[in-house]
py3Dmol code that shows the C-alpha trace and the ligand (Angstrom):
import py3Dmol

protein = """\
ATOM      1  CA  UNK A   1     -43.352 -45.351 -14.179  1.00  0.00           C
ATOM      2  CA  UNK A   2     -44.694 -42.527 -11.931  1.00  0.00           C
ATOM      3  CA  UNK A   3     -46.502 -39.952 -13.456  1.00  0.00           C
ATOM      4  CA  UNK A   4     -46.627 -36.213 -12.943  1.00  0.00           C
ATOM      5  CA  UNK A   5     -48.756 -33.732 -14.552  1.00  0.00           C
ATOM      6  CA  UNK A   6     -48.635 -30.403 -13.776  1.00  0.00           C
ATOM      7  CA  UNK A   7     -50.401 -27.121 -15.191  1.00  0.00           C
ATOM      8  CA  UNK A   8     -47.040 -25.454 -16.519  1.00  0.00           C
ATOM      9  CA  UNK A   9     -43.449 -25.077 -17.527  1.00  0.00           C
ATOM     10  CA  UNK A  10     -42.949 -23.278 -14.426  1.00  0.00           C
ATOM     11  CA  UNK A  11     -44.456 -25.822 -11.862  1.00  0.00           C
ATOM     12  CA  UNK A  12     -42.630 -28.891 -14.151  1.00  0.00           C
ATOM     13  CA  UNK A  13     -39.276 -27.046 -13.354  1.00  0.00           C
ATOM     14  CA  UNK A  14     -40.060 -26.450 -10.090  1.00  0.00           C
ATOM     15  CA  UNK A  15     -41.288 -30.663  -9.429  1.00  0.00           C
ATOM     16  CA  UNK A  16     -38.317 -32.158 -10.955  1.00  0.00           C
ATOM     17  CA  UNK A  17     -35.933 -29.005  -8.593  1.00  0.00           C
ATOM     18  CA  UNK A  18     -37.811 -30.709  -5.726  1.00  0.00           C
ATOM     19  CA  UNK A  19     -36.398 -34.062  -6.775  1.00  0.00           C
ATOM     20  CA  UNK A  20     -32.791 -33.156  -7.264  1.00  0.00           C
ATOM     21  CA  UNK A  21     -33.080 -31.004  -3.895  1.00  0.00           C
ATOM     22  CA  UNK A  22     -34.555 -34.241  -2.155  1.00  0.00           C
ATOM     23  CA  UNK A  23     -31.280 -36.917  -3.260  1.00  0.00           C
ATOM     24  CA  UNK A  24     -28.689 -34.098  -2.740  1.00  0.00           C
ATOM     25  CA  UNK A  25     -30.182 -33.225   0.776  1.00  0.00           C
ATOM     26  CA  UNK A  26     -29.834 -37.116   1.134  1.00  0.00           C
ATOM     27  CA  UNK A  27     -25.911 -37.563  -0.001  1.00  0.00           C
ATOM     28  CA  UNK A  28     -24.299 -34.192  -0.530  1.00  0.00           C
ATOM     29  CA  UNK A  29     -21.751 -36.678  -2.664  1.00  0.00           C
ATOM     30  CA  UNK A  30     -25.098 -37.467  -5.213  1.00  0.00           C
ATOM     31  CA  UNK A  31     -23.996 -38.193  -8.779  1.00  0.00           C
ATOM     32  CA  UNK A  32     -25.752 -36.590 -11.429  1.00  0.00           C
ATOM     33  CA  UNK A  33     -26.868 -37.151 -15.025  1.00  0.00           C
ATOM     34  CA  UNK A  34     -27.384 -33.530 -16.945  1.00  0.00           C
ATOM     35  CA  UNK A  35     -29.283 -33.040 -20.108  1.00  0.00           C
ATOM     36  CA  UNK A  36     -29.022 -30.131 -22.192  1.00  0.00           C
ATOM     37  CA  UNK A  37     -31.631 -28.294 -24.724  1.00  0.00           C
ATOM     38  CA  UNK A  38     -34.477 -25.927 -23.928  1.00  0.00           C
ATOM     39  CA  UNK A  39     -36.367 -28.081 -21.079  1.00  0.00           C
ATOM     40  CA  UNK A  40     -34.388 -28.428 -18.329  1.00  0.00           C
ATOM     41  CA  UNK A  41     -33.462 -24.392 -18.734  1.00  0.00           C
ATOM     42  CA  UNK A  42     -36.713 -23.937 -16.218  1.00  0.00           C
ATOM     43  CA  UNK A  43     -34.999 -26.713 -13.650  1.00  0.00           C
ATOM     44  CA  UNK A  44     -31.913 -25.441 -14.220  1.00  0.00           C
ATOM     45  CA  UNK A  45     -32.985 -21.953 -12.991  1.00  0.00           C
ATOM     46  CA  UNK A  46     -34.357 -23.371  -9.863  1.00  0.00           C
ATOM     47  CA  UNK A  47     -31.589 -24.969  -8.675  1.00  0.00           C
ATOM     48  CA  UNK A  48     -29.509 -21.803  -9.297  1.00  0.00           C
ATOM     49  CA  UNK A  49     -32.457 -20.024  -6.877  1.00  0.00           C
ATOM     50  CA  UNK A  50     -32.336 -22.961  -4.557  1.00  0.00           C
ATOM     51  CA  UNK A  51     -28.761 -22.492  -4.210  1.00  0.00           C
ATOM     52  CA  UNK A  52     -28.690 -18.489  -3.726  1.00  0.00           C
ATOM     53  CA  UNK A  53     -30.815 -19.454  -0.975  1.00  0.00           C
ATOM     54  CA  UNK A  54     -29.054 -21.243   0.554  1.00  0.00           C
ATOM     55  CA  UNK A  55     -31.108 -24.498   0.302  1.00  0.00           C
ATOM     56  CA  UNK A  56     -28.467 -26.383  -2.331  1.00  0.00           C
ATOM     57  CA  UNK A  57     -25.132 -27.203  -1.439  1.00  0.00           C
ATOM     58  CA  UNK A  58     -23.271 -28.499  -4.360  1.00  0.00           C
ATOM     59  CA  UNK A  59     -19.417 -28.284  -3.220  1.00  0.00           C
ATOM     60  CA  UNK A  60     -19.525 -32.479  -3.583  1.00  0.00           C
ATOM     61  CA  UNK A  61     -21.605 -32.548  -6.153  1.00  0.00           C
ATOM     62  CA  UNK A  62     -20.345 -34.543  -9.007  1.00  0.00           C
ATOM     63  CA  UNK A  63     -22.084 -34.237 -12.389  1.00  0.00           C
ATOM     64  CA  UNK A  64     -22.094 -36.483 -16.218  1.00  0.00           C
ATOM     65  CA  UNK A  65     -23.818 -35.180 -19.161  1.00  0.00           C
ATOM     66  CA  UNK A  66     -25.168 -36.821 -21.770  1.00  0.00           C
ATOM     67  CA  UNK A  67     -23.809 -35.422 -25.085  1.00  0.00           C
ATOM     68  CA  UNK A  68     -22.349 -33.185 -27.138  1.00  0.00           C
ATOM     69  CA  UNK A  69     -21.568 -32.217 -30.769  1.00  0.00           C
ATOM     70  CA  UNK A  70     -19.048 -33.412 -32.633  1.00  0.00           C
ATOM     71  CA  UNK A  71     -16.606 -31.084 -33.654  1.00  0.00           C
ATOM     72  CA  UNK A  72     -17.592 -28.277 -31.294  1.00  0.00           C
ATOM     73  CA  UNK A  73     -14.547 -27.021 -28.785  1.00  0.00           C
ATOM     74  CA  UNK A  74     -16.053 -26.113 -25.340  1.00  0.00           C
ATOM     75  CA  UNK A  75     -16.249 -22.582 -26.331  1.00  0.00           C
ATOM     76  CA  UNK A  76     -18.175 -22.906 -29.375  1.00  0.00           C
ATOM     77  CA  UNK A  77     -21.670 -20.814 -28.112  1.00  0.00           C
ATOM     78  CA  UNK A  78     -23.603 -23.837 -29.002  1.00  0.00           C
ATOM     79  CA  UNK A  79     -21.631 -26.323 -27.788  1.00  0.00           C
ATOM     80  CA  UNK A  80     -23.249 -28.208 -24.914  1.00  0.00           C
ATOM     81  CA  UNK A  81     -20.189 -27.614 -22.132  1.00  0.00           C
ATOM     82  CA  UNK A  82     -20.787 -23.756 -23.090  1.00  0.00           C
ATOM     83  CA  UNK A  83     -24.614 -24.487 -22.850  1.00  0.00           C
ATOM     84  CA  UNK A  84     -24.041 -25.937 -18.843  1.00  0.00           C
ATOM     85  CA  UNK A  85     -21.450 -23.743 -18.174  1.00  0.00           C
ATOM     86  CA  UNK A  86     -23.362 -20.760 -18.899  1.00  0.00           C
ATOM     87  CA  UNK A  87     -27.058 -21.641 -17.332  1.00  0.00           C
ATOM     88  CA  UNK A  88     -26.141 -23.929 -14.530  1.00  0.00           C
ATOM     89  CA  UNK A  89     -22.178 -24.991 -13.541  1.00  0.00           C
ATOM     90  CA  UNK A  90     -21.159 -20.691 -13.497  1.00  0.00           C
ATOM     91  CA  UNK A  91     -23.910 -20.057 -10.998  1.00  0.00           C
ATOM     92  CA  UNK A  92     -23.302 -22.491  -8.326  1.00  0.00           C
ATOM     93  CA  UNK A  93     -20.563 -24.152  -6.529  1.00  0.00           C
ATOM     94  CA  UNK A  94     -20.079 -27.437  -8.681  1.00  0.00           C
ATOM     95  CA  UNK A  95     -16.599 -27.744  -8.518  1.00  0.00           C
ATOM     96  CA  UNK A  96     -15.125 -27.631 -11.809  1.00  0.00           C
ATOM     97  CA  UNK A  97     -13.203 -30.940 -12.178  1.00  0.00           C
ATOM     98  CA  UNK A  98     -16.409 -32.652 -10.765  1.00  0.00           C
ATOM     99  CA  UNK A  99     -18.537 -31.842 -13.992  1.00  0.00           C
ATOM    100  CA  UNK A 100     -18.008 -33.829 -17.129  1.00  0.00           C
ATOM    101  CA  UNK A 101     -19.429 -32.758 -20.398  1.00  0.00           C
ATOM    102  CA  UNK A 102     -18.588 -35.719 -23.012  1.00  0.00           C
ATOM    103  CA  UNK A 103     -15.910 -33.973 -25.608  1.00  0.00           C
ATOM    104  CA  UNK A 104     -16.570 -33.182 -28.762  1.00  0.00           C
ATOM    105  CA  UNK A 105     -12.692 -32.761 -29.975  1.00  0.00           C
ATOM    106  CA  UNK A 106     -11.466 -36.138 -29.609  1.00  0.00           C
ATOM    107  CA  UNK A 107      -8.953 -38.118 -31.323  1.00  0.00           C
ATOM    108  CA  UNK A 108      -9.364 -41.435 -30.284  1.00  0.00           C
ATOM    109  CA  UNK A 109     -13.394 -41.834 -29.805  1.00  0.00           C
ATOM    110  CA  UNK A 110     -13.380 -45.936 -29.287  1.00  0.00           C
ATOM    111  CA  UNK A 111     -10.893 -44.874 -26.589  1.00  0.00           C
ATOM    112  CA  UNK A 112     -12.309 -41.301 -24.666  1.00  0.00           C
ATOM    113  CA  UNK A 113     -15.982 -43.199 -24.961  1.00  0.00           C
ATOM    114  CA  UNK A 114     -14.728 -46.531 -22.960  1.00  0.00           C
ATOM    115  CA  UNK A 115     -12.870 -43.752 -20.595  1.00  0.00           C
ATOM    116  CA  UNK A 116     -16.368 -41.245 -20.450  1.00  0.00           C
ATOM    117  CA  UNK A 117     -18.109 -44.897 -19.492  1.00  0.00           C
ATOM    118  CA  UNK A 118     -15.244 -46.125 -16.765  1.00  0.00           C
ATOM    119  CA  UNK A 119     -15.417 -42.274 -15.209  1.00  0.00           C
ATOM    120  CA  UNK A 120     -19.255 -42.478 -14.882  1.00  0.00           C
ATOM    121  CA  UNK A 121     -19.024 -46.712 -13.335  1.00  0.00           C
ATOM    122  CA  UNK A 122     -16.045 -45.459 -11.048  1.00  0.00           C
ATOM    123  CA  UNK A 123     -17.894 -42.858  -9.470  1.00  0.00           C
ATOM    124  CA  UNK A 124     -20.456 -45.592  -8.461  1.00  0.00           C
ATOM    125  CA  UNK A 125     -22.955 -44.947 -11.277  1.00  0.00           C
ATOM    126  CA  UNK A 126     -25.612 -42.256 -11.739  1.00  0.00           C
ATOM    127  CA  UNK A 127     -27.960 -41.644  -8.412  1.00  0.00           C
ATOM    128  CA  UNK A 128     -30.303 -39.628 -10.998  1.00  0.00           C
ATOM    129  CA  UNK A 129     -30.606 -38.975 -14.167  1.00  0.00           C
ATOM    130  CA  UNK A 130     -32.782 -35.756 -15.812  1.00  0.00           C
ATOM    131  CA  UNK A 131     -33.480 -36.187 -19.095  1.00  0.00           C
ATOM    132  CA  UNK A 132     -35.492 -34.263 -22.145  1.00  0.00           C
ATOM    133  CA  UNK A 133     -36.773 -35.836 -25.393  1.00  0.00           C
ATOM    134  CA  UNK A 134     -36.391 -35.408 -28.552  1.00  0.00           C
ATOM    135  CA  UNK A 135     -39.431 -34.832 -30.901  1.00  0.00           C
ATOM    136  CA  UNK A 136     -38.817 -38.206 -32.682  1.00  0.00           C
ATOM    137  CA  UNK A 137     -38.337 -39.630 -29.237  1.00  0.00           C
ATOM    138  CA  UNK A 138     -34.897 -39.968 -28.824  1.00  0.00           C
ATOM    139  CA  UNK A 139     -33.324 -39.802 -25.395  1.00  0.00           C
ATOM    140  CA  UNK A 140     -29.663 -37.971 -25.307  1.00  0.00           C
ATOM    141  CA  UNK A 141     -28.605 -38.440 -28.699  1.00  0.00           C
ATOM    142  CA  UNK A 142     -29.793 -41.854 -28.810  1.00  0.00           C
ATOM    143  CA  UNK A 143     -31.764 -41.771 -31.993  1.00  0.00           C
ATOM    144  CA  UNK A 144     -34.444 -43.968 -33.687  1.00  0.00           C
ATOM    145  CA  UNK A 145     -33.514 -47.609 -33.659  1.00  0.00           C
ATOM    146  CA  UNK A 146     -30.448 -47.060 -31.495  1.00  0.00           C
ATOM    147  CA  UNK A 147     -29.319 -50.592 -29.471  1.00  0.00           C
ATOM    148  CA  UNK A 148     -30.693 -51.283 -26.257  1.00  0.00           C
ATOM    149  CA  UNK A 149     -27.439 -52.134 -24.604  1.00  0.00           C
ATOM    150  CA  UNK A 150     -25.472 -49.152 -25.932  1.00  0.00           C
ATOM    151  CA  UNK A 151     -22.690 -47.407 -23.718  1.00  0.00           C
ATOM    152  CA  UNK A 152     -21.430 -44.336 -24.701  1.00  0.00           C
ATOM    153  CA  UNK A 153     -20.983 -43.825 -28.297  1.00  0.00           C
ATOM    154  CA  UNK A 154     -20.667 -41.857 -31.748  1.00  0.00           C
ATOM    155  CA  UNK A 155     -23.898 -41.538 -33.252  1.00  0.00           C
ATOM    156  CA  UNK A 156     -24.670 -40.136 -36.707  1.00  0.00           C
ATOM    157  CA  UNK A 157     -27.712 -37.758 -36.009  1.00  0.00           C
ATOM    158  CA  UNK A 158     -31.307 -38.054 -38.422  1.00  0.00           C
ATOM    159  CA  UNK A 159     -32.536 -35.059 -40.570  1.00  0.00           C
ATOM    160  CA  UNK A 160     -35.505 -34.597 -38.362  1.00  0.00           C
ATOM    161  CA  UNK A 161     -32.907 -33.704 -35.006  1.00  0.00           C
ATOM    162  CA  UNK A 162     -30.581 -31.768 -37.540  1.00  0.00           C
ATOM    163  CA  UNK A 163     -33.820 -29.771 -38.435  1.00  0.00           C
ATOM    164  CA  UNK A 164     -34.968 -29.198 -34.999  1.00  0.00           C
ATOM    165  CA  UNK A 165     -31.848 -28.394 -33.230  1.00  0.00           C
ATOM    166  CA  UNK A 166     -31.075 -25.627 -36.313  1.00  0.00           C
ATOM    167  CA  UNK A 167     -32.864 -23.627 -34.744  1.00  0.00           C
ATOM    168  CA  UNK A 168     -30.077 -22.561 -32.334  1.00  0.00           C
ATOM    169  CA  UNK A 169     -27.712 -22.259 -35.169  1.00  0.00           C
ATOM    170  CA  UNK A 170     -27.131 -19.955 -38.177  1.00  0.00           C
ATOM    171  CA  UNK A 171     -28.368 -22.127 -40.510  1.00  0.00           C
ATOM    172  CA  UNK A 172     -29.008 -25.628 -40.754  1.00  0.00           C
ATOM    173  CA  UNK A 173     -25.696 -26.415 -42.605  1.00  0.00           C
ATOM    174  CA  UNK A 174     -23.948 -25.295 -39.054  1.00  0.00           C
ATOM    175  CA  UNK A 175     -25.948 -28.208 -37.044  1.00  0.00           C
ATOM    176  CA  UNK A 176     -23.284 -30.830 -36.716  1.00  0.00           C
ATOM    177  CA  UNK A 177     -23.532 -34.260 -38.673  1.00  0.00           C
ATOM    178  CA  UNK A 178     -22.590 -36.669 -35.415  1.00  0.00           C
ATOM    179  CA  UNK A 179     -22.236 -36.606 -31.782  1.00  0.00           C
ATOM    180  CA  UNK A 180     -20.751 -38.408 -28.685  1.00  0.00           C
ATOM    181  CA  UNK A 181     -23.749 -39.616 -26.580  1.00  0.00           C
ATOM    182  CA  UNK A 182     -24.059 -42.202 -23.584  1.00  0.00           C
ATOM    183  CA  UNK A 183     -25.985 -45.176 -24.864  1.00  0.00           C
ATOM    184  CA  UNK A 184     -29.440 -46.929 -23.951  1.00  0.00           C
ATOM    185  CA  UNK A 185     -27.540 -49.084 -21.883  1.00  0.00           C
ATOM    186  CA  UNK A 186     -25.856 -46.158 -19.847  1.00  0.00           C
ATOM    187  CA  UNK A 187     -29.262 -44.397 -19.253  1.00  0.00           C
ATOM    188  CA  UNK A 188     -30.512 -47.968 -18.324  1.00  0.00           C
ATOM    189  CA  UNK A 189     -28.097 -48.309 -15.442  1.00  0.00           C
ATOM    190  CA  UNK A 190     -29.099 -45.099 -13.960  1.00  0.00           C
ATOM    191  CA  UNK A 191     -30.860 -45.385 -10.816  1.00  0.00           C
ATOM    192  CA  UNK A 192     -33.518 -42.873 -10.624  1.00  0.00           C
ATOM    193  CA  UNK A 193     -34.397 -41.182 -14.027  1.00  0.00           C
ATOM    194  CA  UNK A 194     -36.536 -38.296 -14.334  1.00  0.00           C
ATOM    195  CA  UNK A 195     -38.158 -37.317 -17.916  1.00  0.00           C
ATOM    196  CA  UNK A 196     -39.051 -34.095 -18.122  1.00  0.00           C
ATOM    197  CA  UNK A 197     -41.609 -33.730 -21.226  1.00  0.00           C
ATOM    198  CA  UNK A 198     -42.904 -29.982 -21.763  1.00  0.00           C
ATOM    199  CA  UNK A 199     -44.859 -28.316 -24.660  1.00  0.00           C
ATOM    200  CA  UNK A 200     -46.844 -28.568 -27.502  1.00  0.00           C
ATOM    201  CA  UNK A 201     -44.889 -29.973 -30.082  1.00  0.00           C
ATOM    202  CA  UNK A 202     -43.949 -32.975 -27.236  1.00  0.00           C
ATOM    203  CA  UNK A 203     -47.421 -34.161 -27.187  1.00  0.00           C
ATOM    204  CA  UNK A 204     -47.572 -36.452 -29.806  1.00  0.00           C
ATOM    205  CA  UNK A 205     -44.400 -38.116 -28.183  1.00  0.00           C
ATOM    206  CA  UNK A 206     -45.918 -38.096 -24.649  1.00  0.00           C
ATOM    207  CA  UNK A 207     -49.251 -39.562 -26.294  1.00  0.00           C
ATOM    208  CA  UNK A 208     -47.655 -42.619 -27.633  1.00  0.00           C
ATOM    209  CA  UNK A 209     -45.580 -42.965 -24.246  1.00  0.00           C
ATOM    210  CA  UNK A 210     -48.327 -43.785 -22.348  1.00  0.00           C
ATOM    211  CA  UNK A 211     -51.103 -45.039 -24.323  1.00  0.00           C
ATOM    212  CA  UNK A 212     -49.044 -47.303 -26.769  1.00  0.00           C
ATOM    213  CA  UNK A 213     -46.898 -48.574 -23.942  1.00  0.00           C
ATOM    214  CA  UNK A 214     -45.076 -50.409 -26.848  1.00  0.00           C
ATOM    215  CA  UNK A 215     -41.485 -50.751 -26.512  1.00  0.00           C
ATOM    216  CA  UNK A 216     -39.568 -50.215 -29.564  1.00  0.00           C
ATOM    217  CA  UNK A 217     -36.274 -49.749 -30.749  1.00  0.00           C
ATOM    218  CA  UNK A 218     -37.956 -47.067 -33.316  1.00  0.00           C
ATOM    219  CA  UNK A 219     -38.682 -44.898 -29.806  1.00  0.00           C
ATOM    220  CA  UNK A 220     -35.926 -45.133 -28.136  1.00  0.00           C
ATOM    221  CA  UNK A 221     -37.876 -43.091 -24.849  1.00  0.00           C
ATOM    222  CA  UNK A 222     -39.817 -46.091 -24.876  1.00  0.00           C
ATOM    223  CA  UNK A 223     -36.923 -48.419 -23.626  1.00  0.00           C
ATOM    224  CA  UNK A 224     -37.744 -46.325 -20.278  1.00  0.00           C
ATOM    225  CA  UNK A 225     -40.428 -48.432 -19.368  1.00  0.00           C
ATOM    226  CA  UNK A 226     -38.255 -51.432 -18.489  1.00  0.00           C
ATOM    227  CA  UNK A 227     -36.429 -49.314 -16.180  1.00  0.00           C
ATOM    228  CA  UNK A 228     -37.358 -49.313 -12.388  1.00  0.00           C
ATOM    229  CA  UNK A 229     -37.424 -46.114 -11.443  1.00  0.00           C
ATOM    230  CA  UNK A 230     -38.738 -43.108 -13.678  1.00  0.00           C
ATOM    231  CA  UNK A 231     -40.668 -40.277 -12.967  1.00  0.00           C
ATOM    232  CA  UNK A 232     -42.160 -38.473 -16.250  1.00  0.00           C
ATOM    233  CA  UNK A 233     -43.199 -34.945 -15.195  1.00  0.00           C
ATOM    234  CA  UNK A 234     -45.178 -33.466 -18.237  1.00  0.00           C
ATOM    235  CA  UNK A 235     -47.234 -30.206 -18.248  1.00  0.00           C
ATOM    236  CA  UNK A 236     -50.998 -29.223 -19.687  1.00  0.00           C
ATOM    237  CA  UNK A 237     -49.167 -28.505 -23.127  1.00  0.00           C
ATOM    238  CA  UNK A 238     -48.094 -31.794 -24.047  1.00  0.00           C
ATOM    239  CA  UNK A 239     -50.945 -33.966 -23.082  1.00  0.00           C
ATOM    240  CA  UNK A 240     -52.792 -31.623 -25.964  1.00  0.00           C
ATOM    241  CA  UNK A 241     -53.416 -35.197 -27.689  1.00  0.00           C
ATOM    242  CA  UNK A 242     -54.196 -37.348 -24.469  1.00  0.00           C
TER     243      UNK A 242
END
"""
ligand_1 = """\
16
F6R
C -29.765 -32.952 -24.755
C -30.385 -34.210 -25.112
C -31.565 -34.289 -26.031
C -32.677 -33.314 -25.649
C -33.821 -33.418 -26.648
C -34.908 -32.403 -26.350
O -28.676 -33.143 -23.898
O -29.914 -35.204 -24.691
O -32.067 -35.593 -26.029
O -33.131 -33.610 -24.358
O -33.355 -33.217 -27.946
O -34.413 -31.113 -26.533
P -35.258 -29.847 -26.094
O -35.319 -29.862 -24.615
O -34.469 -28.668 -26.613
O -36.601 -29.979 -26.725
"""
view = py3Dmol.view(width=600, height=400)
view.addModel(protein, "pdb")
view.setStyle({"model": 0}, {"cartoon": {"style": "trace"}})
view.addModel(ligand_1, "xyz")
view.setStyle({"model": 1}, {"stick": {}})
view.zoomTo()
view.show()
């Protein structure tokens, strides 16, 4: 695992921009893994920036998220296609049909989930994948004692993410019960991945990351470690416990 700290939000955003700029620059045709939530919004902005500028060229570009509610269509404001649509894919030039946001209106899930899988392995796999963490350290929606081999899946989510992700709902009774998420073993196949940890109420979750270095299925971020190729990019915030 390489490790990154940096002073702030800002320069965390503006680390893991350099590494997307970097494998894009390299193949214009890079596949991408996407997170959503509040941490990447920072990266996410500097790309948009980059692009303006005409640094980023993302006409070739093709792009996988991670998850998204069940049950939300993609215009539903906090659905997570609406979410990428609306800070990232509007701004540049992804082409449309080259960004896939798992959907959350399926009828046949054991199906769509084998076909989000076969889309990602036909394009040749993931070059990198940015991802966020949850406070109970799960990694897309990949929850507490979640499989290591997983592919892409329905998973039921825990109180604790229902609680946290109110927040950008109504009320808590609006957070959906389930959603459609790639699994461990998805993530695991990627071959660069890039955690981006930020904030205070991270620390305890970047604390046991690197001073347990116990791998558990009861934190699933901790699976990461077996994987060649991660870069953890964490600002002055979280390492409050370090
Ligand atoms: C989102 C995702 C989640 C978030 C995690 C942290 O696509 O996969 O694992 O990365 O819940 O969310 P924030 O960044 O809002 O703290």
């Amino acid at each position: 695992m390489e490790i990154l700290r940096n002073k702030s939000y800002e320069e965390v955003s503006k680390e893991a921009a350099k590494i997307i700029t970097k494998v894009i620059q390299e193949n214009p045709k890079a596949i991408l893994g996407l997170a959503t939530g509040s941490t990447p919004l920072g990266l996410y902005n500097e790309l948009i920036k980059e692009f303006n500028e005409g640094i980023l060229d993302f006409s070739e570009v093709r792009t996988f998220n991670l998850d998204e509610y069940i049950g939300l269509t993609p215009e539903h404001e906090q659905s997570y296609r609406f979410f990428m649509e609306n800070n990232l894919f509007k701004h540049i030039n992804l082409k449309i049909e080259n960004c896939q946001v798992p959907s959350g209106v399926e009828v046949d899930y054991d199906k769509y989930c084998d076909e989000y899988e076969k889309m990602i392995d036909a394009a040749g796999g993931m070059d990198l994948l940015i991802l966020g963490v949850g406070e109970n350290g799960h990694i897309a929606f990949n929850e507490p004692n979640t499989r290591l081999g997983s592919a892409t899946h329905i998973i039921d989510l825990t109180e604790d993410t229902i609680k946290v992700n109110s927040r950008f709902f109504r009320s808590e009774v609006e957070v959906p019960r389930q959603a459609i998420t790639m699994g461990m073993g998805t993530i695991m196949k990627a071959k660069k991945i890039v955690l981006l940890l930020t904030g205070k109420n991270k620390s305890h979750v970047l604390n046991r990351l690197l001073n347990e270095k116990f791998i558990t299925a009861e934190f699933p971020v901790s699976f990461l470690m077996m994987h060649r190729d991660v870069t953890v990019i964490f600002d002055e915030e979280a390492c409050g416990e370090i």
